[in-house]
C-alpha positions as CSV (number, residue, x, y, z in Angstrom):
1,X,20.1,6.8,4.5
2,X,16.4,7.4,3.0
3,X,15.9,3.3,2.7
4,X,12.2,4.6,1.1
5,X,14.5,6.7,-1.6
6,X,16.8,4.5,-3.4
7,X,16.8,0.7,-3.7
8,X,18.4,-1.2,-1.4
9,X,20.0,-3.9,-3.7
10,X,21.2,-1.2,-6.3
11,X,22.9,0.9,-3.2
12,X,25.0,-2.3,-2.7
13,X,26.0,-2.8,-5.9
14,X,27.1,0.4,-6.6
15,X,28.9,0.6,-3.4
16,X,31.0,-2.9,-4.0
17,X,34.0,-1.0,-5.7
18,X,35.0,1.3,-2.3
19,X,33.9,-1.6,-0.1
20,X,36.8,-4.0,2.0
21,X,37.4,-7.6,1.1
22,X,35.3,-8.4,4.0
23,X,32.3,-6.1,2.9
24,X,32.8,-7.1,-0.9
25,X,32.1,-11.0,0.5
26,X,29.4,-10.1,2.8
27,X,27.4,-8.2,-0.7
28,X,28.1,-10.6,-2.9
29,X,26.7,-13.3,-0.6
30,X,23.4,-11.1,0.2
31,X,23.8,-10.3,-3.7
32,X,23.4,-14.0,-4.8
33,X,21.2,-15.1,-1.5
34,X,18.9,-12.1,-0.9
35,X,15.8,-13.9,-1.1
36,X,17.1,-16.1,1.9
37,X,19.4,-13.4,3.4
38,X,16.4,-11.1,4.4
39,X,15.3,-13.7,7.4
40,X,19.3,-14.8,8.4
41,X,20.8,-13.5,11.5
42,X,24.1,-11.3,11.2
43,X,26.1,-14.3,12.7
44,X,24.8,-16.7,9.9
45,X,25.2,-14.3,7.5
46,X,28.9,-14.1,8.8
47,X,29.1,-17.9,8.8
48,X,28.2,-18.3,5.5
49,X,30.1,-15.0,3.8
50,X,33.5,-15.9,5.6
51,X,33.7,-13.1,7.7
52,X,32.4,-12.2,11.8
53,X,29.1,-10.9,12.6
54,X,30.6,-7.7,13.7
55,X,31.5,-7.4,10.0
56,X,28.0,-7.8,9.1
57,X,26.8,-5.1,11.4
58,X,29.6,-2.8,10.4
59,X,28.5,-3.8,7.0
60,X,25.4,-2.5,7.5
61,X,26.3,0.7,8.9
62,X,28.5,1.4,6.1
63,X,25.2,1.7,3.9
64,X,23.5,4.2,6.2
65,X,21.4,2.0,8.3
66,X,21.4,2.0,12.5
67,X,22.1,-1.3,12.7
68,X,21.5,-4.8,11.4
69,X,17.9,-4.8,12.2
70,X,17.0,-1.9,10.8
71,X,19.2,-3.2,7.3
72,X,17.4,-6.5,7.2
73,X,13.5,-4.7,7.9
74,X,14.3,-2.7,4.9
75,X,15.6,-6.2,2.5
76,X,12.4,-7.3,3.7
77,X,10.1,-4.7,2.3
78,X,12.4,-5.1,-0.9
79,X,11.7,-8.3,-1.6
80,X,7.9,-7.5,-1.6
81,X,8.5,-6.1,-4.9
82,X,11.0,-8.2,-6.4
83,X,9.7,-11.7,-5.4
84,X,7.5,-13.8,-8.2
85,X,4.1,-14.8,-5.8
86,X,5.6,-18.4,-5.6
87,X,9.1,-16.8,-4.2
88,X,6.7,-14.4,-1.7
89,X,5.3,-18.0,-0.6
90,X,8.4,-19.6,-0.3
91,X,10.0,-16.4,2.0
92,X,6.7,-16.1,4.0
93,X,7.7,-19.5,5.6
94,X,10.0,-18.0,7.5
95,X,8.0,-15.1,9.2
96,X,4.7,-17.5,10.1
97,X,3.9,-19.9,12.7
98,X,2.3,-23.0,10.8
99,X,0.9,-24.4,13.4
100,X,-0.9,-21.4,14.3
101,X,-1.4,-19.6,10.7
102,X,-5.1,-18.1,12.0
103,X,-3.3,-16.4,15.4
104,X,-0.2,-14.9,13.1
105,X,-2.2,-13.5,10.2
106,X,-4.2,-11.9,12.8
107,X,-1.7,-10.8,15.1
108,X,0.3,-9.1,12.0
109,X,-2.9,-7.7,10.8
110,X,-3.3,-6.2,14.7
111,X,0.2,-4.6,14.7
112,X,-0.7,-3.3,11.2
113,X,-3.4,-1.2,12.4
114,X,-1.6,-0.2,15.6
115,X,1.7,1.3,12.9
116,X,-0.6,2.9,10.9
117,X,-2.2,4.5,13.7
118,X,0.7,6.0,15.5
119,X,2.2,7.0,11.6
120,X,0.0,8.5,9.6
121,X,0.4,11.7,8.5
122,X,-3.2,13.8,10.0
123,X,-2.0,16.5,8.3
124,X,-1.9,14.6,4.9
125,X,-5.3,13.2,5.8
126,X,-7.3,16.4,6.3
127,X,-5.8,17.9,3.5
128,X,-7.2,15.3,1.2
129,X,-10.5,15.1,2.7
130,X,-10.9,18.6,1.7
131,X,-9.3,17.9,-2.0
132,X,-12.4,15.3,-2.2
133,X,-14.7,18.1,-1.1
134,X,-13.5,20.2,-3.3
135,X,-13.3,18.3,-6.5
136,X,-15.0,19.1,-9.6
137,X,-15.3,15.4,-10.2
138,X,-13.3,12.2,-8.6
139,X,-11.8,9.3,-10.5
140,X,-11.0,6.0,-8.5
141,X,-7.9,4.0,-9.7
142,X,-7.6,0.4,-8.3
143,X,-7.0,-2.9,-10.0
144,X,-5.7,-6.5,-9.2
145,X,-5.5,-6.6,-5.4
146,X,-6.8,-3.4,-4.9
147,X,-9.6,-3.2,-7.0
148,X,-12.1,-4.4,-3.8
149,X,-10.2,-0.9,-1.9
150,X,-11.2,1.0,-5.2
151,X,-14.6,-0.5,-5.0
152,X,-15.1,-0.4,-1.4
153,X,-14.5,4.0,-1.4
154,X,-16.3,4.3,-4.8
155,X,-19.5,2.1,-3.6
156,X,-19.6,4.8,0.0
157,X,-18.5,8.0,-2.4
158,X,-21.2,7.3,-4.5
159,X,-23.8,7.8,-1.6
160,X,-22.1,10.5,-0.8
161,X,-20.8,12.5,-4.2
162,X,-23.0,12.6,-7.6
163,X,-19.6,13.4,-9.6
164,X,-17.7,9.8,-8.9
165,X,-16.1,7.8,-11.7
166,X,-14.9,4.1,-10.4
167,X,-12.3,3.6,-13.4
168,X,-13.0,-0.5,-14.5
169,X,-10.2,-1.4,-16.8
170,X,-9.1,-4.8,-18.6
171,X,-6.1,-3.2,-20.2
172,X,-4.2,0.3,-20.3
173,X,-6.0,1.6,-23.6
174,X,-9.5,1.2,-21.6
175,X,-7.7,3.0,-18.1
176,X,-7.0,6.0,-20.3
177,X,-10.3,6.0,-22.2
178,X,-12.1,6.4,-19.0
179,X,-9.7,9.0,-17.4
180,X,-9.3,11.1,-20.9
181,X,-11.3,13.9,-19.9
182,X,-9.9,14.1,-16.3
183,X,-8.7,17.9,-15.9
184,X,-7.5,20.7,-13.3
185,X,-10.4,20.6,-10.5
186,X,-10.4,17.0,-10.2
187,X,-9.0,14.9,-7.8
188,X,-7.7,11.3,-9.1
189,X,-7.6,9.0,-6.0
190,X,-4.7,6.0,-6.9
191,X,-4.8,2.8,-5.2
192,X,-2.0,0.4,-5.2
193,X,-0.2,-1.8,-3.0
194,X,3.3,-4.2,-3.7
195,X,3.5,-5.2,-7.0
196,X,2.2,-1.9,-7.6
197,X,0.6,-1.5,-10.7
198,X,2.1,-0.3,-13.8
199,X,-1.3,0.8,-15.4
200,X,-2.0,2.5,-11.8
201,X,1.3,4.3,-12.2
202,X,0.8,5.6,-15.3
203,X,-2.6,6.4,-15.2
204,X,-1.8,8.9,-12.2
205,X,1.2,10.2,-14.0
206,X,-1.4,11.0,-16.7
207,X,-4.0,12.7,-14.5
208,X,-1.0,15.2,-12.9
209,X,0.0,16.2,-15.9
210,X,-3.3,17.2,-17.1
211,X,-3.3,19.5,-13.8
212,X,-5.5,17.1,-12.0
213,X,-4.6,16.5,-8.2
214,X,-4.2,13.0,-7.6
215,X,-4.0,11.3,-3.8
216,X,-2.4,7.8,-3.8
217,X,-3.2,5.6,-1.0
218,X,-0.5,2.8,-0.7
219,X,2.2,1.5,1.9
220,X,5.2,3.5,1.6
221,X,7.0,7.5,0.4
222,X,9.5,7.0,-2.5
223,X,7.6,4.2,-4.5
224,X,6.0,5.0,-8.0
225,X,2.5,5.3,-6.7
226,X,3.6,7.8,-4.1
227,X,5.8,10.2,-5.9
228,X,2.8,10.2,-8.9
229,X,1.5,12.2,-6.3
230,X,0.2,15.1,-4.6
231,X,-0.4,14.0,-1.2
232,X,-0.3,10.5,0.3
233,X,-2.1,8.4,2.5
234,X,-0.1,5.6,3.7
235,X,-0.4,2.0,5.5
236,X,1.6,-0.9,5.3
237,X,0.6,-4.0,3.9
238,X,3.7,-6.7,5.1
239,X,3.6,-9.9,3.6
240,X,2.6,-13.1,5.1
241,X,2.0,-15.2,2.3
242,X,2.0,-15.2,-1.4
243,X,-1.0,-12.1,-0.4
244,X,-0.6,-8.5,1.1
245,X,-2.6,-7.6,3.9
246,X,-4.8,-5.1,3.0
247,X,-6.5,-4.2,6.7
248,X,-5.0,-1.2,7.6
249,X,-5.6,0.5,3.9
250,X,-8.8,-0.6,4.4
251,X,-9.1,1.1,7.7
252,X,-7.3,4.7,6.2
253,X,-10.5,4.5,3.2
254,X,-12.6,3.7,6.0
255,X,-11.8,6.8,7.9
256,X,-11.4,8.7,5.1
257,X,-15.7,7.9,4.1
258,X,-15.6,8.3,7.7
259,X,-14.6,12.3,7.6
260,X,-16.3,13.0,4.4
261,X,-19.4,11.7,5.4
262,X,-19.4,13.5,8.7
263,X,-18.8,16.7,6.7
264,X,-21.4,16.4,4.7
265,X,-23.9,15.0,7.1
266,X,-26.8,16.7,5.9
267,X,-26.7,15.4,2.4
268,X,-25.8,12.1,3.6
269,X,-28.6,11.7,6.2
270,X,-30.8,12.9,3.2
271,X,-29.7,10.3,0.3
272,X,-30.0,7.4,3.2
273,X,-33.1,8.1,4.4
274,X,-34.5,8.2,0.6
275,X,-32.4,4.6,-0.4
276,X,-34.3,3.4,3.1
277,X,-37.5,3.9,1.5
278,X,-36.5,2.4,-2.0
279,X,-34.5,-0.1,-0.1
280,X,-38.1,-1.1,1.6
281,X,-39.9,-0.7,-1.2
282,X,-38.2,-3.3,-2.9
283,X,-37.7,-5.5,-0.2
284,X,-33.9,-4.9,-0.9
285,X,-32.8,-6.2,3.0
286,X,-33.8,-9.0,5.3
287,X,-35.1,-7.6,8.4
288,X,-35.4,-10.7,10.9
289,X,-39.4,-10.4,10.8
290,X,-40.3,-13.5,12.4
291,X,-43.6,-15.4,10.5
292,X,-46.8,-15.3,11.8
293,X,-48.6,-18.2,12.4
């Protein structure tokens, strides 16, 4: 089964009419209970629909998945999208050590970095560093959550590109003001992490079918951001409290300034060198001179 593809909760639903008596309990109860269902064991499940855990992991298996794990992983990311921020609180309980809040975030945060690492698609990277190079003119889509991402690459593109549009937007009318003009030969870069965005979504959908090629940067294949477009960059942001972890996108944008700059190191080293001396001029920076006596 393509978990990424199809949602999970509408896969058991429609699946409830060919399902056993046993199955039919078990989907009614995750159904009802999936908020709390996405951290319970097989055997509890089991326990509490009526039936044995075997059934659960049969269950499971029925829908496509390897095993019971991999079924409850997948609820999981689910409920990132379905959960109001008080319910994401409420569920992130149960995947954090209280007494140790500091050592879990950053732990999670490490393990982040070390998935998105061994995942990422190189291929996809490269081929959007040389989109970006070879854009007529680049629009940056981020708001909510990710508008610090959207700033972050548009504050280094800027030093780097003289054709760079950061899109700022209260409202959708304001999105599409700014991104009217956007055309074939430019690249659209969309930013967007659970609850993705609806003015993100439809401001990329907008861009492609003006002929624009639009990059998305978010955490999974088979969401709204990612099939809005052309190539994706992607890094998980798990939940781990009523927030989304946002280190390992950061670290993909990162890179990705990383491997533009570095391709255009001559231009770079140039428009640095002149912002040192404006920079000094203006006494922009504290140095650590020490006073004289």
């Amino acid at each position: 089964m393509d978990s990424s593809q199809t949602s999970l909760i509408s896969k058991i639903e429609k699946s409830i009419p060919e399902m056993s008596k046993g199955q039919k309990a078990i989907a009614l109860f995750i159904l009802k209970n999936y908020e709390n269902a996405a951290y319970m064991t097989a055997a509890r499940i089991g326990e509490d629909a009526g039936v044995s855990e075997s059934t659960v992991v049969r269950f499971a298996m029925e829908l496509g998945f390897e095993g019971y794990p991999h079924f409850q992983k997948v609820l999981q990311e689910e409920l990132k999208v379905r959960l109001t921020s008080v319910q994401r609180m409420k569920a992130s309980l149960k995947l954090t050590d209280k007494d140790d809040i500091l050592g879990a975030v950053l732990l999670s945060d490490q393990e982040k970095l070390k998935r998105t690492y061994e995942k990422i698609d190189r291929k996809s990277f490269s081929q959007a560093v040389d989109l970006i190079l070879g854009a007529d003119k680049i629009y940056i889509l981020g708001v909510r959550s990710s508008a610090p991402l959207a700033s972050f690459l548009g504050f280094y593109f800027n030093l780097i590109f003289d054709n760079i549009r950061l899109v700022h937007t209260t409202s959708v009318s304001e999105q599409f003001e700014q991104i009217l003009n956007v055309k074939t030969g430019d690249v659209v870069i969309g930013i967007s992490f659970p609850r993705y965005s609806k003015r993100t979504i439809k401001a990329m959908a907008y861009s492609r079918s003006t002929g624009a090629t639009v990059i998305a940067i978010t955490d999974k294949p088979g969401t709204p951001i990612a099939v809005n477009a052309d190539v994706c960059l992607l890094a998980p942001s798990d939940m781990m409290s009523f927030v989304d972890s946002l280190v390992a996108p950061l670290s993909v944008i990162n890179a990705l300034i990383a491997a533009i700059g570095y391709k255009r190191m001559d231009i770079v080293t140039k428009q640095l060198e002149k912002l040192e001396r404006v920079w000094d001029e203006y006494d922009v920076y504290d140095k650590g001179d020490l006073p004289h006596d």
